[in-house]
C-alpha positions in Angstrom: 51.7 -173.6 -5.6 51.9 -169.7 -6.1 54.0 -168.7 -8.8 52.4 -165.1 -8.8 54.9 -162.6 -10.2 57.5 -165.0 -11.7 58.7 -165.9 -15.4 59.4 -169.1 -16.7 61.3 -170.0 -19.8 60.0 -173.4 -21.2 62.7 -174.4 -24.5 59.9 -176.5 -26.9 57.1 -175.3 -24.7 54.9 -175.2 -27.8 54.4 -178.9 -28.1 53.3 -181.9 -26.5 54.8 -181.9 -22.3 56.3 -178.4 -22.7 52.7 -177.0 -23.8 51.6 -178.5 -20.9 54.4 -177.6 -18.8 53.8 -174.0 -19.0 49.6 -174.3 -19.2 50.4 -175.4 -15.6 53.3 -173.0 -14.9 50.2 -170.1 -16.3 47.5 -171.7 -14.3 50.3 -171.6 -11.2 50.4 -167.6 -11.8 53.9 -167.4 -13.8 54.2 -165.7 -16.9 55.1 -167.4 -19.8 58.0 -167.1 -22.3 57.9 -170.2 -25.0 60.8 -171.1 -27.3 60.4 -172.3 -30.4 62.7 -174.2 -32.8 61.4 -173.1 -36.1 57.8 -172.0 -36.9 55.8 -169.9 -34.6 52.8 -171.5 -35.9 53.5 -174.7 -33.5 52.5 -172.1 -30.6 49.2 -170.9 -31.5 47.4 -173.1 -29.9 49.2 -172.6 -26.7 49.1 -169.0 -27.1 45.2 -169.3 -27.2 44.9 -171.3 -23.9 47.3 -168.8 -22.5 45.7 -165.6 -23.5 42.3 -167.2 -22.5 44.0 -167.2 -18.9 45.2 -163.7 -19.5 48.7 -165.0 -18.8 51.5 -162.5 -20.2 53.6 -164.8 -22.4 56.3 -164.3 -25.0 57.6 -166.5 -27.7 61.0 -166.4 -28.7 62.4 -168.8 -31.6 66.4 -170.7 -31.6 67.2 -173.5 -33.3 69.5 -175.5 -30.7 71.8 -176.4 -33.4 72.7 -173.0 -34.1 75.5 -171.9 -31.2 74.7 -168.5 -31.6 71.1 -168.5 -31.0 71.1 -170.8 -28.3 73.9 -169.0 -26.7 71.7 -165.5 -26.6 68.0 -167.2 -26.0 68.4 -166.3 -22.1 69.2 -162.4 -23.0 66.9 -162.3 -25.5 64.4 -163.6 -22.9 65.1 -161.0 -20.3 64.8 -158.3 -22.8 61.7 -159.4 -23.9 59.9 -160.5 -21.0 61.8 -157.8 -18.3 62.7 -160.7 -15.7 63.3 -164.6 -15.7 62.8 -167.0 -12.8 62.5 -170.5 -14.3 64.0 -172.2 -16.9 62.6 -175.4 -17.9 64.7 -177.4 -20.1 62.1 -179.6 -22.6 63.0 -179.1 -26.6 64.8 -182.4 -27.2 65.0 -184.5 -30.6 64.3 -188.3 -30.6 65.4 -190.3 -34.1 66.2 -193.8 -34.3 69.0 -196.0 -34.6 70.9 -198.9 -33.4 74.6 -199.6 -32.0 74.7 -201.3 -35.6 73.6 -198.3 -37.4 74.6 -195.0 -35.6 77.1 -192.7 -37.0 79.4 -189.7 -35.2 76.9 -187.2 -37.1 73.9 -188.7 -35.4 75.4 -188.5 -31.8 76.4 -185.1 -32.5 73.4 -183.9 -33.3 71.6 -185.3 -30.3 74.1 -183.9 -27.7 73.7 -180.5 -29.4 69.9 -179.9 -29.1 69.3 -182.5 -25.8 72.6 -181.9 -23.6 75.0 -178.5 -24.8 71.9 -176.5 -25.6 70.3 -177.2 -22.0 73.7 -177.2 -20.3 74.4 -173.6 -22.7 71.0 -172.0 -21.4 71.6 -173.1 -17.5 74.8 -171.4 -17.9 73.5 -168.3 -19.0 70.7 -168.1 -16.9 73.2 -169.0 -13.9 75.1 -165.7 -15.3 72.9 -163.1 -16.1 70.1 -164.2 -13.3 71.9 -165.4 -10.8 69.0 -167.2 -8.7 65.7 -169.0 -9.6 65.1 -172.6 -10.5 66.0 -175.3 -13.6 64.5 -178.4 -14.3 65.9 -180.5 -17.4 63.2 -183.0 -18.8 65.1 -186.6 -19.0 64.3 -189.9 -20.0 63.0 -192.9 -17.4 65.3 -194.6 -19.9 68.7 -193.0 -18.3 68.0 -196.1 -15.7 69.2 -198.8 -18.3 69.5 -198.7 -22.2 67.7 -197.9 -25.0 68.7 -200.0 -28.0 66.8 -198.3 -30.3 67.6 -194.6 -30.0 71.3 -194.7 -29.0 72.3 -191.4 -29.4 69.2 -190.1 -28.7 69.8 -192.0 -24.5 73.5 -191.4 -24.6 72.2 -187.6 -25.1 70.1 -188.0 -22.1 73.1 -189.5 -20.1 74.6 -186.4 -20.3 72.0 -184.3 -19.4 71.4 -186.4 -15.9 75.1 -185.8 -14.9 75.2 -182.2 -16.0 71.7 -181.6 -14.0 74.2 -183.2 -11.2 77.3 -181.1 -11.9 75.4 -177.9 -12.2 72.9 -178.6 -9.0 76.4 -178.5 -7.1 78.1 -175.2 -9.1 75.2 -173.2 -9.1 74.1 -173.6 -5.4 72.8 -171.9 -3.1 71.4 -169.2 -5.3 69.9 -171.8 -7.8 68.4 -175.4 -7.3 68.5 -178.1 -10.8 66.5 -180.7 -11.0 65.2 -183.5 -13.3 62.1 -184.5 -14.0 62.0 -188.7 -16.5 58.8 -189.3 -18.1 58.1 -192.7 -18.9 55.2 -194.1 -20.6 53.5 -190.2 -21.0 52.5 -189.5 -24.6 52.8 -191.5 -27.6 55.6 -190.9 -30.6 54.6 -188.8 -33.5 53.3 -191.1 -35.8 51.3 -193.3 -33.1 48.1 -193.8 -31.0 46.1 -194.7 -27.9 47.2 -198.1 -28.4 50.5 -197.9 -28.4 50.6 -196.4 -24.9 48.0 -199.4 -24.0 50.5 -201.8 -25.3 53.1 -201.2 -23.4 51.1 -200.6 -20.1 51.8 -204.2 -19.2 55.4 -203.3 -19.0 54.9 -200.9 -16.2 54.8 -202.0 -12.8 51.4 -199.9 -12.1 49.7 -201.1 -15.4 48.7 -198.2 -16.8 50.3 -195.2 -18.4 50.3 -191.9 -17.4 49.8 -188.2 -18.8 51.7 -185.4 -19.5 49.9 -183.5 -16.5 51.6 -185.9 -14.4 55.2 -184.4 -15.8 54.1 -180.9 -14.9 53.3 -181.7 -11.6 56.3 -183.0 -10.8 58.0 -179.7 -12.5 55.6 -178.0 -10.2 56.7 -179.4 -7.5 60.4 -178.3 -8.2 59.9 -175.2 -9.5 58.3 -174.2 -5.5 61.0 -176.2 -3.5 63.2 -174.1 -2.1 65.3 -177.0 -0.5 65.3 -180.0 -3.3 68.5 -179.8 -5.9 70.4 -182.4 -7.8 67.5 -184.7 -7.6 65.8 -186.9 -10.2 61.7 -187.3 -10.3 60.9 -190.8 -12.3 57.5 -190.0 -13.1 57.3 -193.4 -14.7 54.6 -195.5 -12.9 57.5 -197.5 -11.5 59.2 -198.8 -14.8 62.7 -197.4 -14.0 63.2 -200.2 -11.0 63.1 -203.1 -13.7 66.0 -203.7 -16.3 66.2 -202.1 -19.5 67.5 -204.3 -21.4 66.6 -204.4 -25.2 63.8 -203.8 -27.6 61.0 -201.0 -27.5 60.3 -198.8 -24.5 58.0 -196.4 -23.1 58.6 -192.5 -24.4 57.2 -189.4 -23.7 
């Protein structure tokens, strides 16, 4: 996978899958422009792997919630970094609640930062580049329910139909894709054993890494012939039902 010569935009790509996202996109050849939501100091470390690779790489800050510097990230991007090729759609927000307990304000939020900002950026990159590749980080969850993050799913809802509407209005010149973790990383806040508890759940009994989410974005970002489709990098959990209680996250 030879990515020599292109530029890749990764939204969060500071943190957790996006940091690894764009280590591989680097390690692939790309060079790397990195969003950031509020502190540059969450992208040192990444900067450090990056320059150890002598990768070029840019970092670029927007708060998603702000319309007017999510609108401009992709011309601020091309300024910056001269050209753009890939757009990875990662930065996403993930707080709790119940059917019982959300509120308009909640929902809101969500959609802002994990559907309109990624469906914003596609637009603008299918506007002022015209060609390349988009891949919007999802949620095995989007195959059933997720009792305890409502608007944070019914965010992710939106996404997967918009990575559908947009695969269709931006062809040929650019292919959309999604990539749903499952059980990848655990939530802030937890450990190693919260992954190993839920392994059980998952049909392959183990969970996975977030290497295994950027090779699948890999894979994407060099297809020249896949669009509108859905990777469930999940170890299988997305066949059973999704019913209630706790679930595997990235």
């Amino acid at each position: 996978m030879n990515l020599q010569g292109k530029t890749a935009l990764i939204t969060g790509g500071g943190r957790r899958i996006g940091k690894t996202i764009a280590i591989a996109l680097a390690d692939a050849g790309a060079d790397i422009a990195v969003h950031y939501p509020a502190s540059p100091d969450e992208t040192e470390d990444l900067k450090s792997e990056l320059d150890r690779r002598n990768t070029r790489s840019w970092y670029l800050k927007a708060d998603f919630e702000d319309d007017d510097e999510c609108r401009t990230l992709i011309e601020r991007t091309l300024k910056t970094a001269g050209s753009l090729d890939i757009l990875i759609n990662s930065a996403s927000i993930f707080l709790p609640d119940t059917l019982m307990e959300t509120e308009l304000k909640d929902v809101v939020r969500h959609l802002k930062v994990n559907s309109w900002a990624p469906f914003v950026l596609s637009r603008e990159f299918a506007r002022l580049v015209g060609r390349g590749k988009i891949v919007n980080l999802l949620d095995t969850r989007i195959s059933g329910y997720d009792f305890g993050h409502v608007a944070y799913i019914l965010s992710k809802y939106l996404l997967s139909h918009l990575t559908s509407m947009t695969a269709l209005a931006f062809s040929p010149e650019i292919t959309v894709n999604g990539v749903a973790p499952g059980l990848i990383l655990s939530p802030p806040g937890q450990d190693e054993s919260y992954l190993e508890h839920l392994s059980a759940t998952v049909p392959l009994k183990r969970h996975g890494g977030a290497r295994d989410i950027a090779e699948a974005v890999l894979y994407l970002v060099t297809s020249d012939f896949t669009t509108g489709q859905v990777i469930y990098v999940d170890g299988g959990r997305h066949l059973m039902e999704y019913g209630s209680g706790q679930y595997p996250h990235q």
